[in-house]
C-alpha positions in Angstrom: -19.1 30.1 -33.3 -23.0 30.2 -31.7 -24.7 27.0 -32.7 -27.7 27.0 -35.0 -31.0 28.2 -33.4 -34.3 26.8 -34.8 -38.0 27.6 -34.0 -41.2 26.5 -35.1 -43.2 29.8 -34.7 -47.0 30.0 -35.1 -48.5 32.8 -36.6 -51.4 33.8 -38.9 -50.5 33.8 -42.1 -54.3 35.7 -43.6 -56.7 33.2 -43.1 -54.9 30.5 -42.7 -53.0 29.3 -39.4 -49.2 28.7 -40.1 -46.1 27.6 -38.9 -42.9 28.7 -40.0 -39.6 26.6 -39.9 -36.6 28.1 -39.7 -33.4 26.6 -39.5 -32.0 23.0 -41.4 -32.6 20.6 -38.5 -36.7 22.2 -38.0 -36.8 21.9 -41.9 -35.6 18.7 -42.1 -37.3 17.2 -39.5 -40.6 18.3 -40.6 -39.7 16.9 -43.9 -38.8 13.6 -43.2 -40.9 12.4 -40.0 -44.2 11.8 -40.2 -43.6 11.4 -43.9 -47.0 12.4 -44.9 -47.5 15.3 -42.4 -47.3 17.9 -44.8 -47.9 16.7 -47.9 -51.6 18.4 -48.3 -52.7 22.0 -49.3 -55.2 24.4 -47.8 -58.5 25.2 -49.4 -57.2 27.6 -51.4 -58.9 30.3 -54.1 -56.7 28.3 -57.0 -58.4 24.8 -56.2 -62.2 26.1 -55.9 -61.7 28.0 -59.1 -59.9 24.8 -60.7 -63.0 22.8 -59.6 -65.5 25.4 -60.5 -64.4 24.9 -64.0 -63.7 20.7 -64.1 -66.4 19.7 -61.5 -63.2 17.9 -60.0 -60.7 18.3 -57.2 -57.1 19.3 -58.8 -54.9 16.6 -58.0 -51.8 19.2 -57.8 -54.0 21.9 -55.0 -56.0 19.2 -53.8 -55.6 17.5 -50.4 -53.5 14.3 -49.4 -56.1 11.6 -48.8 -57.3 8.4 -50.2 -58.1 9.8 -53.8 -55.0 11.2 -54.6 -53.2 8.1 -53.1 -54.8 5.9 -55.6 -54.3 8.5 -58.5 -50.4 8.2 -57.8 -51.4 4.3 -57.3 -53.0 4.3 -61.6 -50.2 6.6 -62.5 -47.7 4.6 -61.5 -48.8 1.5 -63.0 -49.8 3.1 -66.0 -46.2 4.3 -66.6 -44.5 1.0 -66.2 -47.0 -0.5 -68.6 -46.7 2.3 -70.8 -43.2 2.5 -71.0 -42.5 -1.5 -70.6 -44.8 -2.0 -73.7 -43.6 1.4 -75.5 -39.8 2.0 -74.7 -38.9 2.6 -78.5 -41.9 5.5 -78.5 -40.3 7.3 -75.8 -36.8 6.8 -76.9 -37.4 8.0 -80.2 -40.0 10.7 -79.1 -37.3 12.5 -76.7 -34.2 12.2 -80.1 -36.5 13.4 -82.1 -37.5 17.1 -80.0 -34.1 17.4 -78.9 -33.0 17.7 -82.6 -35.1 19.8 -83.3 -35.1 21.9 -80.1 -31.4 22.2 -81.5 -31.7 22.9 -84.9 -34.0 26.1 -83.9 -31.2 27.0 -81.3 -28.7 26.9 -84.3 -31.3 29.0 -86.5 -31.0 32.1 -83.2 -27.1 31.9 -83.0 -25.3 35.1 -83.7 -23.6 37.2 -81.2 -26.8 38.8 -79.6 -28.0 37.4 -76.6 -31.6 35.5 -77.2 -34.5 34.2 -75.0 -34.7 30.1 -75.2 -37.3 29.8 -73.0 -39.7 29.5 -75.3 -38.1 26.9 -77.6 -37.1 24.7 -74.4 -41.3 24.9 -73.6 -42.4 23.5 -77.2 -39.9 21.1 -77.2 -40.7 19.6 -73.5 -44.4 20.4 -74.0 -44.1 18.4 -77.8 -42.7 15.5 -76.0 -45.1 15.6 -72.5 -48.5 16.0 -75.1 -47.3 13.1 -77.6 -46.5 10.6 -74.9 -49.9 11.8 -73.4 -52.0 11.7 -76.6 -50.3 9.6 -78.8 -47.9 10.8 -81.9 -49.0 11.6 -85.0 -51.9 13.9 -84.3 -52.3 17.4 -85.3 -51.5 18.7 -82.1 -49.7 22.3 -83.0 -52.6 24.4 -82.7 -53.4 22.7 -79.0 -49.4 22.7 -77.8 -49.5 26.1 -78.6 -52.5 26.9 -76.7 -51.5 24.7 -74.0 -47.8 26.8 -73.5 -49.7 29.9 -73.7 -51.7 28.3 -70.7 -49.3 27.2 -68.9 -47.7 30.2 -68.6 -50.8 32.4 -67.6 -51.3 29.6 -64.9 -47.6 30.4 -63.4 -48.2 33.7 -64.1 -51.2 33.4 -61.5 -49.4 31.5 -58.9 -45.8 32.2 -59.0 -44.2 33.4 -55.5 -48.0 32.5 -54.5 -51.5 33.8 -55.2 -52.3 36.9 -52.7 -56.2 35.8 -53.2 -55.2 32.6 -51.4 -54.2 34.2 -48.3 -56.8 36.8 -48.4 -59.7 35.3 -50.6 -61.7 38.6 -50.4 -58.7 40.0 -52.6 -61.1 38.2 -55.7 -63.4 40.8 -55.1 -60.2 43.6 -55.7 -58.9 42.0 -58.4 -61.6 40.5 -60.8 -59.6 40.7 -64.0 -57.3 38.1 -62.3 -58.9 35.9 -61.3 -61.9 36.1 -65.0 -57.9 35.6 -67.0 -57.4 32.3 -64.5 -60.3 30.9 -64.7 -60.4 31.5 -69.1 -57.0 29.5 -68.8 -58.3 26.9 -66.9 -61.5 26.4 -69.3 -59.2 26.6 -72.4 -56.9 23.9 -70.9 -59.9 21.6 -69.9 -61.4 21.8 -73.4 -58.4 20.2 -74.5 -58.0 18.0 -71.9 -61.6 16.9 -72.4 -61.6 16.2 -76.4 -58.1 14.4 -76.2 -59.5 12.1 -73.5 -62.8 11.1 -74.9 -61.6 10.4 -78.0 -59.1 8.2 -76.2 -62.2 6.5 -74.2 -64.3 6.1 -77.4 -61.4 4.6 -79.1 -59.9 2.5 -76.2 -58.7 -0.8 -77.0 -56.8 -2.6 -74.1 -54.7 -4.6 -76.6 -53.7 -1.8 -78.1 -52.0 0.7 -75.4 -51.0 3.6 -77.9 -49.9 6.5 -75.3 -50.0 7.5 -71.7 -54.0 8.1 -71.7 -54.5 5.0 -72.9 -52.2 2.9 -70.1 -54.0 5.0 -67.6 -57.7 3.9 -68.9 -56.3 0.7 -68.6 -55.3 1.1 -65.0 -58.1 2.3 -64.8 -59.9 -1.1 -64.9 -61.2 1.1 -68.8 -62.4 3.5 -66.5 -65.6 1.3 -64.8 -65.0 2.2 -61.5 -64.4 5.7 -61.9 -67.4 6.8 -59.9 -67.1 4.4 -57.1 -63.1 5.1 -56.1 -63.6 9.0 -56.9 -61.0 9.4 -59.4 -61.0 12.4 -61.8 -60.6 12.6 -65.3 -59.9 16.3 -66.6 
């Protein structure tokens, strides 16, 4: 049996330089040392539009470097304060969507095949936007939207976005690229309005949600502008 040939071949990949791995021991190599060698992203079409619309750099397409390391650094703490002051809300959050996610499942049982995809998104988007924004809150109208957006936005980048390898592809495909950027102002909105509420509201002795544990990380958002951190 031939042992297992890997390269690391150079090659341009549109506008962007790019080296491909192939076989395990390239891949896993590359993946484990320098730990941080590849852990940024290209300047691609998908993070200038995301910061045309927010004014900020999207943590997910932005780059590895000191802003996102102390995003990860509030999240984190955030989280264990969160879920250290809140374990009962999370606990009881999570029963509660799963019963329901399977009494709807119950409701489309029959002998024809159905499509759960869409209950299994309201029920993990119900629980991700109440431990977010805090339970109790009108919030059907916004999941709903929110879904909706999410799928346009993998819709957009799934099996990756042709206009960030080629950018002048925007040009080609302006409908694309008008239907993104909608998504991504619709998304923001709600982002926005849930957030400054939350920062109008705040109370450090009274940590209701995720938002509110990340404020408070956040040293109530003072330094903000001085570390670089975004918001929406």
């Amino acid at each position: 049996m031939e042992t297992e040939v890997w390269r690391r071949v150079p090659y341009q990949n549109g506008s962007w330089n790019t080296v491909v791995l192939n076989g395990y021991e390239a891949i896993k190599e590359a993946a484990e040392k320098p730990v941080d060698a590849f852990a940024g992203r290209p300047d691609f079409m998908t993070q200038k539009l995301l910061q045309e619309v927010t004014g900020e750099i999207s943590l997910a397409f932005g780059p590895f470097d000191n802003i996102y390391l102390q995003h990860r650094k509030f999240v984190a703490s955030a989280l264990r304060q969160f879920t250290f002051r809140k374990s009962r809300f999370t606990e009881d959050l999570i029963s509660e969507e799963a019963d329901k996610l399977v009494d709807n499942l119950l409701k489309k049982s029959g002998k024809e095949p159905v499509d759960i995809r869409q209950n299994l998104q309201y029920a993990t988007g119900s629980v991700i936007y109440q431990m977010l924004y805090g339970r109790g809150i009108d919030f059907k109208e916004q999941l709903n939207r929110m879904v909706q957006n999410t799928n346009r936005f993998i819709k957009f980048t799934k099996s990756g976005n042709p206009a960030d390898v080629l950018p002048w592809l925007r040009h080609l495909m302006p409908w694309k690229i008008t239907g993104f950027r909608n998504m991504a102002i619709d998304s923001t909105a709600i982002r926005k309005g849930r957030i400054e509420d939350h920062v109008r509201l705040f109370s450090p002795d009274n940590v209701r949600d995720i938002t509110d544990a990340l404020l408070a990380a956040d040293l109530q958002g003072k330094n903000r502008n001085e570390c670089g951190l975004t918001r929406y």
